[in-house]
C-alpha positions as CSV (number, residue, x, y, z in Angstrom):
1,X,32.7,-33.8,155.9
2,X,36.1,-33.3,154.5
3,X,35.3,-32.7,151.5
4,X,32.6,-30.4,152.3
5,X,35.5,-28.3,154.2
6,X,37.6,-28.1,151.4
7,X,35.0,-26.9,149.1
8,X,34.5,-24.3,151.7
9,X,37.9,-23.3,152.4
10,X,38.7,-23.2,148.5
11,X,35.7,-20.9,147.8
12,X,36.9,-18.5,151.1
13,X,40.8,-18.6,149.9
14,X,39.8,-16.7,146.3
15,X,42.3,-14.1,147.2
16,X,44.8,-16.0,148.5
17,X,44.7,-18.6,145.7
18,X,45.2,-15.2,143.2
19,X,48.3,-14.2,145.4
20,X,49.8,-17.3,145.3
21,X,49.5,-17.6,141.9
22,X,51.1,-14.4,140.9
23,X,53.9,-15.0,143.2
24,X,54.1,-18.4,141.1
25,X,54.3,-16.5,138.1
26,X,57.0,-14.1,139.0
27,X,59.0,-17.4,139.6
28,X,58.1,-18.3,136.1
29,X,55.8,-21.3,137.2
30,X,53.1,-20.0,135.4
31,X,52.8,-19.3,132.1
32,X,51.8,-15.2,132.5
33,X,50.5,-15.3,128.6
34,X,48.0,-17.8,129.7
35,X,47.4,-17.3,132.8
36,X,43.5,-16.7,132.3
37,X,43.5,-20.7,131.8
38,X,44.5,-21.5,134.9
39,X,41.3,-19.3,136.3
40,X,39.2,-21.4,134.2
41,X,39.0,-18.8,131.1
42,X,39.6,-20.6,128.2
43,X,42.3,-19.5,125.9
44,X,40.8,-21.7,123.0
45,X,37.2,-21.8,121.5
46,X,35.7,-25.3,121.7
47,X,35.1,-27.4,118.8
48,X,32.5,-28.7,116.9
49,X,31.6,-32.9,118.0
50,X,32.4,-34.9,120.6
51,X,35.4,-34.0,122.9
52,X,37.8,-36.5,124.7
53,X,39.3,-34.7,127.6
54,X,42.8,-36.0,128.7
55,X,44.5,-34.7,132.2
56,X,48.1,-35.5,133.1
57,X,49.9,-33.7,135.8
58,X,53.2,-32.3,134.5
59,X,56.1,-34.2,131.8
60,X,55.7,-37.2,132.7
61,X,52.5,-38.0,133.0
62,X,51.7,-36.1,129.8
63,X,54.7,-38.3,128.2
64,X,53.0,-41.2,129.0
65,X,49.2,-40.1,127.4
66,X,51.2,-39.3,123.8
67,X,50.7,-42.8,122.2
68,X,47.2,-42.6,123.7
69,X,46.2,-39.8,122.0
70,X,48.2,-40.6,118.9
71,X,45.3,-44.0,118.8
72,X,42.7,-41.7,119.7
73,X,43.4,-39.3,116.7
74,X,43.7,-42.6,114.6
75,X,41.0,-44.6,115.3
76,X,38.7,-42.3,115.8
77,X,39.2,-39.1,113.8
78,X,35.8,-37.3,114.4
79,X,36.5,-37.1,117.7
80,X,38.2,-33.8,119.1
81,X,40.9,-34.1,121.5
82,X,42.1,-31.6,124.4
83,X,44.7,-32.1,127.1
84,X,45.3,-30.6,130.1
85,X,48.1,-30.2,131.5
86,X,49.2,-27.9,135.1
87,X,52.9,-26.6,134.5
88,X,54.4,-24.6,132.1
89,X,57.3,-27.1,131.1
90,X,54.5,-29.8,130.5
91,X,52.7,-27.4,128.1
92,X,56.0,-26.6,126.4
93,X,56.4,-30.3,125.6
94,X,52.9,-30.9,124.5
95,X,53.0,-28.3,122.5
96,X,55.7,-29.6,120.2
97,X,54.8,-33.1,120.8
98,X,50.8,-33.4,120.4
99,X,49.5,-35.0,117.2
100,X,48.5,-32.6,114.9
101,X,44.6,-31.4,115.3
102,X,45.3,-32.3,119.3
103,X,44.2,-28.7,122.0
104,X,46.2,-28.3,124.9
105,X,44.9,-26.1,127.5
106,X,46.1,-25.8,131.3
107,X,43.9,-27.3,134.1
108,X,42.4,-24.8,136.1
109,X,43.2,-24.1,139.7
110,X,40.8,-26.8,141.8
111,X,38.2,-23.9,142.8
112,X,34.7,-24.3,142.2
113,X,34.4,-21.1,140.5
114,X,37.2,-22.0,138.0
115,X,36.4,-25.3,137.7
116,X,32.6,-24.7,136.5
117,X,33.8,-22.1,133.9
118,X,36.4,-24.9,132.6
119,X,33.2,-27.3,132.5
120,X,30.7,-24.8,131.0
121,X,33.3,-24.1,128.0
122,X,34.9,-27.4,127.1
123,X,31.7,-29.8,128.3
124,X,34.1,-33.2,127.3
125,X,32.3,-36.0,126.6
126,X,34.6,-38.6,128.0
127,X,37.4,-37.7,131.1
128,X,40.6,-39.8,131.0
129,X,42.7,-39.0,134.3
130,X,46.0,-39.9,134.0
131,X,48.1,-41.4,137.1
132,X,47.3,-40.0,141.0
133,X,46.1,-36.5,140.3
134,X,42.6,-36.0,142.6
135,X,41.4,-32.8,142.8
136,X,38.2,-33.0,144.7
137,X,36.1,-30.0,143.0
138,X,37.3,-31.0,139.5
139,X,36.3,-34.9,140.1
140,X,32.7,-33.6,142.0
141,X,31.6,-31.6,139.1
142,X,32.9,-34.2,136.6
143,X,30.6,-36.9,138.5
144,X,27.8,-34.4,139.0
145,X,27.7,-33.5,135.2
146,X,27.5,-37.3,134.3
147,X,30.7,-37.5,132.4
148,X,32.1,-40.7,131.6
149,X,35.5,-40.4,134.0
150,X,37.8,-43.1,133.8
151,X,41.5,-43.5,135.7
152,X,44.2,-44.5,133.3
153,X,47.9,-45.6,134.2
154,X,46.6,-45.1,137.7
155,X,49.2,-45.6,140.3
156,X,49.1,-45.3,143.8
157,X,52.5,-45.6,145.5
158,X,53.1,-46.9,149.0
159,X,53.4,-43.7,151.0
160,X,50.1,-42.4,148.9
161,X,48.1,-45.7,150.5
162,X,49.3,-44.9,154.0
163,X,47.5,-41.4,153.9
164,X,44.4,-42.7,152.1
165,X,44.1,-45.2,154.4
166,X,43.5,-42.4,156.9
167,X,40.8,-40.6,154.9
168,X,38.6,-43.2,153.7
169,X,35.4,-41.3,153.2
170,X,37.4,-38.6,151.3
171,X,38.9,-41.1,148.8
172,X,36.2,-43.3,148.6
173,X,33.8,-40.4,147.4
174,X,36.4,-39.3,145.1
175,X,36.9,-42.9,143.0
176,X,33.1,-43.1,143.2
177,X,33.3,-40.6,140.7
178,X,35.3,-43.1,137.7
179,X,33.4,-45.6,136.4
180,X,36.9,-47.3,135.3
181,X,40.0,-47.6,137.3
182,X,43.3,-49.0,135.3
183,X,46.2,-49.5,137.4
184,X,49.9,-49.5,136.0
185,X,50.3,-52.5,137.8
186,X,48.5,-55.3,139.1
187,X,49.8,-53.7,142.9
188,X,48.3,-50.6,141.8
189,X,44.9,-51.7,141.0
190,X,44.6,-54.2,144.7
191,X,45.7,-50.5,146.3
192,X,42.5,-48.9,143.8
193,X,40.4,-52.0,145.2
194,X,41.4,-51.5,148.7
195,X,40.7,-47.8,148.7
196,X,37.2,-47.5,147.7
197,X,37.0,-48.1,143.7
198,X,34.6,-50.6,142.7
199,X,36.4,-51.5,139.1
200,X,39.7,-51.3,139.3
201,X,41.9,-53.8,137.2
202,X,45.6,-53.7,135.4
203,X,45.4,-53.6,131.6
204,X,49.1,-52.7,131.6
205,X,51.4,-49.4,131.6
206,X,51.2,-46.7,129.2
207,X,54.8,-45.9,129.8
208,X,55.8,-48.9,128.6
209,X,53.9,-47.9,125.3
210,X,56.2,-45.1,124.6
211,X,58.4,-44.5,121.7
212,X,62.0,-43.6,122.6
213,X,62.9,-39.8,123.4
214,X,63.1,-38.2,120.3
215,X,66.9,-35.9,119.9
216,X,67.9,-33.5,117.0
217,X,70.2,-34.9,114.8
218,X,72.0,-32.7,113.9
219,X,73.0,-31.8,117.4
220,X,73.5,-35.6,118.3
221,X,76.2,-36.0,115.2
222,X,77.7,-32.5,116.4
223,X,78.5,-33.2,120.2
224,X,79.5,-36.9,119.3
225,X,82.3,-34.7,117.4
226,X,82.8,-32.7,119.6
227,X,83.0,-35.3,122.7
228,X,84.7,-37.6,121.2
229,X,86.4,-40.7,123.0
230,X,85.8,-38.3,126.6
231,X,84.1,-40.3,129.0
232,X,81.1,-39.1,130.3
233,X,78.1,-40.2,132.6
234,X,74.5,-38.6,132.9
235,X,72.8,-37.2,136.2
236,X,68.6,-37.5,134.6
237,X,66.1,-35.1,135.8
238,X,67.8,-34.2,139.1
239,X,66.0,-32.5,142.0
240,X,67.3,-30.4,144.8
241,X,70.8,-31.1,146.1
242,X,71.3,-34.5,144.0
243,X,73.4,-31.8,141.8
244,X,75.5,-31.3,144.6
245,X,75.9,-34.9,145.2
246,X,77.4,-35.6,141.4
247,X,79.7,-32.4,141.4
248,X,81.2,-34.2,144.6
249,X,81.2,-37.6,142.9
250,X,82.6,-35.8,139.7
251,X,85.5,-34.9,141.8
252,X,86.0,-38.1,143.0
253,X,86.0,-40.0,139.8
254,X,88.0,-37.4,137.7
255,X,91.2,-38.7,140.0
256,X,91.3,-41.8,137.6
257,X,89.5,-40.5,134.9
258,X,90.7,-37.2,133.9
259,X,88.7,-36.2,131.3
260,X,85.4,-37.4,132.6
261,X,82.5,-34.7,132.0
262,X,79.4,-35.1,134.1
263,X,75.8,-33.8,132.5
264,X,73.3,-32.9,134.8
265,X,69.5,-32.4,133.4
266,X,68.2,-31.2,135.9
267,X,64.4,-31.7,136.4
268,X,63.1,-28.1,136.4
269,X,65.1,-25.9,134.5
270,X,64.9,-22.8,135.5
271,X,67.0,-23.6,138.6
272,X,69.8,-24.0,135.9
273,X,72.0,-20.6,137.4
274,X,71.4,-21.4,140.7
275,X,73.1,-24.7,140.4
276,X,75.9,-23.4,138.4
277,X,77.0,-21.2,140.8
278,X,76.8,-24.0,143.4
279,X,78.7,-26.3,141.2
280,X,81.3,-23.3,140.7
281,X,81.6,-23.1,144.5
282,X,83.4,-26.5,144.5
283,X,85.6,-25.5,142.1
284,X,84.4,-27.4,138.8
285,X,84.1,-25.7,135.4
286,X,80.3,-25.5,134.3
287,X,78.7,-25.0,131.4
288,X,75.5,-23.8,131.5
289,X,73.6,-25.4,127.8
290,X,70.9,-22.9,128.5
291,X,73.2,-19.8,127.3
292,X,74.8,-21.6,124.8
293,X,77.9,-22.0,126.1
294,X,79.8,-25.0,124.4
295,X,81.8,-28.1,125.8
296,X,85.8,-27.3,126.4
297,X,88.6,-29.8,127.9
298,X,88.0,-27.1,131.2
299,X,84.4,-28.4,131.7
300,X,84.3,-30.5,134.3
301,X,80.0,-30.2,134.4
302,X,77.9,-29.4,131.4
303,X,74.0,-28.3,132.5
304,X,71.3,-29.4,130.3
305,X,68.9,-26.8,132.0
306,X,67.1,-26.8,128.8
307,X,63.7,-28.8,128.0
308,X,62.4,-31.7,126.1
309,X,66.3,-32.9,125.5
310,X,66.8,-35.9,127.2
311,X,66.8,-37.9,124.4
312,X,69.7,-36.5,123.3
313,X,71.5,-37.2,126.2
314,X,70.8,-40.4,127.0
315,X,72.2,-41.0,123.7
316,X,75.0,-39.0,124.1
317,X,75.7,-40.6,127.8
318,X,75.5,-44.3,128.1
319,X,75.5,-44.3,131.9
320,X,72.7,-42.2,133.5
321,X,72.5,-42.1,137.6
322,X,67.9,-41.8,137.6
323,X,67.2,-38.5,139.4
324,X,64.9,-38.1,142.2
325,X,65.9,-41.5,143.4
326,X,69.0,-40.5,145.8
327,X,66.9,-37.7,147.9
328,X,63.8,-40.3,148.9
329,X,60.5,-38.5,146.8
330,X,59.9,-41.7,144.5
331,X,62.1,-41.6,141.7
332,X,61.9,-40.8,137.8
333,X,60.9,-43.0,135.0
334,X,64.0,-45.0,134.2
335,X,62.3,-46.7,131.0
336,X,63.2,-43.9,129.0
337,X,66.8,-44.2,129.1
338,X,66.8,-47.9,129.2
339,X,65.2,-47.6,125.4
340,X,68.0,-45.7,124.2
341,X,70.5,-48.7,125.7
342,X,72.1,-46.7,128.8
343,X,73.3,-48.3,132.0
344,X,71.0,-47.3,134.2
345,X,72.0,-46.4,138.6
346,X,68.9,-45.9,140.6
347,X,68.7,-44.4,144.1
348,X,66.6,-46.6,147.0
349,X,63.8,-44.2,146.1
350,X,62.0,-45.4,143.2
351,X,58.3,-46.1,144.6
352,X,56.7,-44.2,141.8
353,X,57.9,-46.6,139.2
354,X,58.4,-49.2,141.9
355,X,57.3,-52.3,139.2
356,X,59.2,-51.0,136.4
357,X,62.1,-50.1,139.0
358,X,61.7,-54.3,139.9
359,X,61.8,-55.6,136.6
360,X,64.8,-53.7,135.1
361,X,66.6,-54.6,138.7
362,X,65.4,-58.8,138.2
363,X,66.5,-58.8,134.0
């Protein structure tokens, strides 16, 4: 029933969905050039062979499917690749980060419309979804189609079981559709079990899979130069009003450590000016990495409101606070900085990496 009213409702809302999308756009959270993807109007022609479709969400998730693919275009070389990804500063990072040969495309809008011009185009031979992303019409069609759709790095944190507890038909229906289901974690696939999918197990967690952050170095030798001996702490992909938090702890600390600079990387950024001129409301110097302005004994904050540049930072800072974790909405992935041999402060909040958040807290 549900999901019968949510087909109906996302057929009706056409319109809407095409407002929504352009006032999205003006906010630059679409990517206007290719926006036609996002309507299901593919922006790339379809290859010749078999093609494995990957999905991941945004950066992360995508992060996480990069040594994936990288075994996929390895091991089996006739086989075309194309991932999916649905925000701009995910397709950013693909493209400069997907093996070579590798399509990216954004996932289309979950209306049935888009969705069946997505299908009719690409027609994937194998579906691997990537973490906690349902979207009812997309997984329907998929099923209908008889595409092999299997759930990788699956996880399914605590406050997600709580509401899918509540809609049992609707999720059940919906991990009907995967003939696979692998967890991150063993907790993660009893959660899979419990909600409705009949093969669910834990094979482990891509993340842990990764290689390190890559950084430029050239610009790693340059700032180590230019920072010298100045110590310095890292605020990691940041969300809403955390940056206000470390301008006050900046403050705070600077009383016996004078020449401590704070780098906030903030998770989206394009919110980069905006929290400069907050930061500049409290009286701290800030330098905004974004317009190219450079690190001076005056800066009290430099703003890494640029993308795909942790890397450099977490070499650069060698104690990162993990973002996302202060304000309560699950945390960030704090295996990337612990790689790259930071000293790692996480918030309460880390039930999207909430094993990985355990382990690094036991060792």
């Amino acid at each position: 029933m549900i999901l019968t009213l949510y087909k109906a409702v996302t057929v009706l809302a056409g319109p809407l969905i095409r407002i929504y999308l352009s006032r999205r756009m003006a906010k630059g959270k679409e990517d206007p050039d290719r926006f036609g993807e996002r309507l299901g109007r593919p922006g790339l022609a379809r290859p010749d062979g078999p093609v494995v479709w990957l999905h991941a969400a945004s950066v992360g998730e995508a992060m996480s499917l990069l040594p994936l693919t990288q075994r996929l275009r390895d091991g089996w070389p006739d086989w075309n690749i194309l991932v999916t990804t649905g925000t701009v500063t995910s397709a950013r990072m693909m493209r400069d980060r997907l093996p070579e040969g590798a399509l990216h495309q954004y996932l289309p809008v979950d209306r049935p419309a888009y969705v069946k011009r997505f299908l009719d185009h690409w027609r994937p031979d194998l579906a691997l979804w990537a973490e906690s992303e349902f979207w009812p019409n997309m997984i329907g069609a998929v099923a209908r189609r008889k595409i092999r759709l299997i759930l990788i790095n699956g996880r399914i944190s605590p406050a997600s079981f709580k509401t899918w507890r509540r809609l049992p038909g609707m999720i059940g229906t919906l991990l009907a559709g995967f003939s696979l289901c692998l967890g991150q974690s063993d907790t993660d696939a009893e959660r899979l079990r419990a909600l409705g999918a009949t093969n669910a197990k834990c094979v482990g967690n891509l993340k842990s899979a990764a290689a390190p952050l890559p950084a430029d170095p050239v610009e790693l030798n340059r700032l180590t130069d230019l920072l010298g001996d100045r110590p310095r702490w890292l605020a990691a992909s940041s969300h809403a009003g955390e940056e206000d938090m470390a301008g006050r702890l900046h403050q705070t600390l600077k009383t016996g450590h004078p020449r401590l600079l704070s780098v906030i990387a903030p998770r989206h950024p394009e919110r980069g000016p905006a929290i400069a001129a907050d930061l500049s409301a409290q009286g701290l110097g800030v330098a905004l990495r974004s317009l190219g302005q450079d690190i001076t004994e005056d800066t009290d904050i430099y703003l890494a409101d640029t993308l795909g540049e942790l890397g450099l930072f977490y070499r650069l800072c060698k104690i990162t606070l993990i973002g996302k974790s202060i304000i309560g909405q699950g945390g960030q992935n704090p295996l990337e900085p612990a790689r790259l041999g930071c000293a790692i402060l996480m918030g309460p909040h880390m039930g999207n990496f909430e094993e990985i958040a355990t382990l690094l807290t036991d060792a």
